[in-house]
C-alpha positions in Angstrom: 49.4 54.3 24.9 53.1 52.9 24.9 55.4 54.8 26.5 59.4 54.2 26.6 60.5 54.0 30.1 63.0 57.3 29.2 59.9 58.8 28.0 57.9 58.5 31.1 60.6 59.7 33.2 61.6 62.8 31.3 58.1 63.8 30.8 57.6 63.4 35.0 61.2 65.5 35.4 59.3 67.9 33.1 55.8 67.8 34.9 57.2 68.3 38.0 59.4 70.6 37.4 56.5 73.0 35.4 53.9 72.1 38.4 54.4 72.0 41.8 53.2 68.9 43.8 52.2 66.8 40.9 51.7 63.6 41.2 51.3 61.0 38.7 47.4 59.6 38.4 46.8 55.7 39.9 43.9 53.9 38.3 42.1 51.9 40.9 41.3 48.1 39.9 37.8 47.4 39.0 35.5 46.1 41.5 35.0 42.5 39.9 38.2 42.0 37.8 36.7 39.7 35.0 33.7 40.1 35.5 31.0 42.2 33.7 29.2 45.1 35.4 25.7 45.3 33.9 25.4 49.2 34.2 28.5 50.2 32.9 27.9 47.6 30.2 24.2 49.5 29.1 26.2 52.6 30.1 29.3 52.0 27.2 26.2 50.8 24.6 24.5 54.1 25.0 26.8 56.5 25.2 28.7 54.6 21.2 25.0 54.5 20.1 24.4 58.0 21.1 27.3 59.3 19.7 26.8 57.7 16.4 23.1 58.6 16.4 24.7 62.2 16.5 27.0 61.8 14.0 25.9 58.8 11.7 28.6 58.1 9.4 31.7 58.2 12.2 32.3 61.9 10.7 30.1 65.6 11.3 31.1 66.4 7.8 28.9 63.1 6.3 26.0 63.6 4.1 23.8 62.1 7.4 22.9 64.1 9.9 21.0 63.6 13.2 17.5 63.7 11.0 18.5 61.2 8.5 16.7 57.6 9.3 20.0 55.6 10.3 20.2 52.4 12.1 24.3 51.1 13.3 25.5 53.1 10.0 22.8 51.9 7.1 20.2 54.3 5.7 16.4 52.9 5.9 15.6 52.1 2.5 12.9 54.2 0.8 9.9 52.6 1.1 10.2 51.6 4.4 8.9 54.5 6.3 8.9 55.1 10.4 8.9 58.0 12.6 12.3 59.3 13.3 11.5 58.6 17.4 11.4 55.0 16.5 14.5 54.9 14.2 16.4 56.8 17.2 15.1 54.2 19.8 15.8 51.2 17.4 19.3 52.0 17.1 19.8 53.1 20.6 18.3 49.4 21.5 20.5 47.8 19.5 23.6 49.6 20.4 22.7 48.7 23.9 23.0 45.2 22.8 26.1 45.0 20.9 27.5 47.4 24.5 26.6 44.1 26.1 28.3 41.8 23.7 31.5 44.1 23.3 31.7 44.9 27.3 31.8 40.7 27.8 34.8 40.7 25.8 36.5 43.0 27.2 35.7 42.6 31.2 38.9 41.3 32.3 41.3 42.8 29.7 43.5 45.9 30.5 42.4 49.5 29.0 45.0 49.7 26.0 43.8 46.1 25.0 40.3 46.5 26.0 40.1 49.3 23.1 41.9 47.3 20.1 39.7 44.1 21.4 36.7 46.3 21.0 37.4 47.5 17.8 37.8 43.8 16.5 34.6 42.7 18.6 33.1 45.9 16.4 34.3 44.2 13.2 32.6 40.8 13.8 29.1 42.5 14.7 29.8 43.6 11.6 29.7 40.3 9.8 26.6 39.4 12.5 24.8 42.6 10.7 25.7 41.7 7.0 24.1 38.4 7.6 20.9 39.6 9.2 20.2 42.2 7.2 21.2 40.0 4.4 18.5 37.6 5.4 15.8 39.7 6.5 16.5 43.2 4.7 18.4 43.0 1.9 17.5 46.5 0.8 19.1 48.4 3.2 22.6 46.6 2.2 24.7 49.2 0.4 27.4 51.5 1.2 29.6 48.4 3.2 32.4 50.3 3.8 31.0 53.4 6.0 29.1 50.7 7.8 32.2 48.6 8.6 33.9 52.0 9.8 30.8 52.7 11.9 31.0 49.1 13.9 34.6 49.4 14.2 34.2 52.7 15.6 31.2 52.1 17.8 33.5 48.9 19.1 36.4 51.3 20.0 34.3 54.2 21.7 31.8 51.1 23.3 34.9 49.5 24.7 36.6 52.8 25.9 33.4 53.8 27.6 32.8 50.1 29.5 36.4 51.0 30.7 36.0 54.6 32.1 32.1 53.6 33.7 33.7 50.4 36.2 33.0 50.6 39.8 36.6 51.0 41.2 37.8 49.5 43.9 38.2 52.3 47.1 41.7 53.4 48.0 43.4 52.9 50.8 
């Protein structure tokens, strides 16, 4: 978040004023600047998938619940039927994989930037999506926008979370 230099300091004048001893909070650096950590990375793909496995369409006041068969944002088409365990691990799996893909791009980049780049990287597993389900399920194609809302979502959360789970650096 951007905030004017006047900003900052009038809003510290203000903290400190309203609470004694405050001090202002010092992110350490990440352990390997640039490069990926493999937990955090499986870490960020979980915790977008499980949120959108909660909440499939990006919003609790969708149609979809937590019951409905959703995979990254598309509903199963109706005559393919599989248990709801197997839906729930598909998706998880592949929002481990697209953690992976979104956490690479965003490895060296700073947290501000590391959201918006997510977001895009979101977008293009979009197009990646459209195209394989387009070649191998054309069925479950429908509803475009609320899935491009979902990947550009899970991009933002995936890309927030990779951020907050890095191995820091220990202070001095």
């Amino acid at each position: 978040m951007f905030i004017t230099p006047f900003a900052r300091k009038c809003l510290t004048i203000y903290s400190k004023a309203m609470i004694k001893g405050f001090e202002e909070v010092h992110l350490l650096p990440a352990q390997q600047h640039g490069h990926i950590q493999w937990t955090a990375a499986f870490g960020a793909g979980f915790i977008a998938g499980a949120i959108l496995l909660i909440v499939p369409r990006g919003s609790p006041w969708s149609a979809l619940t937590f019951f409905s068969p959703v995979i990254m944002g598309r509903s199963l088409p109706p005559g393919l039927e599989l248990p709801l365990a197997m839906v729930w691990l598909t998706h998880l799996g592949i929002s481990m994989v697209y953690g992976l893909i979104i956490s690479r791009g965003v490895a060296s980049l700073t947290r501000a930037r590391a959201v918006l780049i997510g977001g895009t990287i979101g977008l293009l597993l979009y197009g990646l999506n459209w195209l394989a389900v387009g070649l191998f399920s054309p069925g479950m194609r429908g509803n475009e926008v609320s899935v491009v809302f979902i990947h550009i979502v899970f991009g933002l959360i995936a890309a927030g979370a990779y951020r907050g789970l890095l191995r820091r650096k220990m202070g001095a």
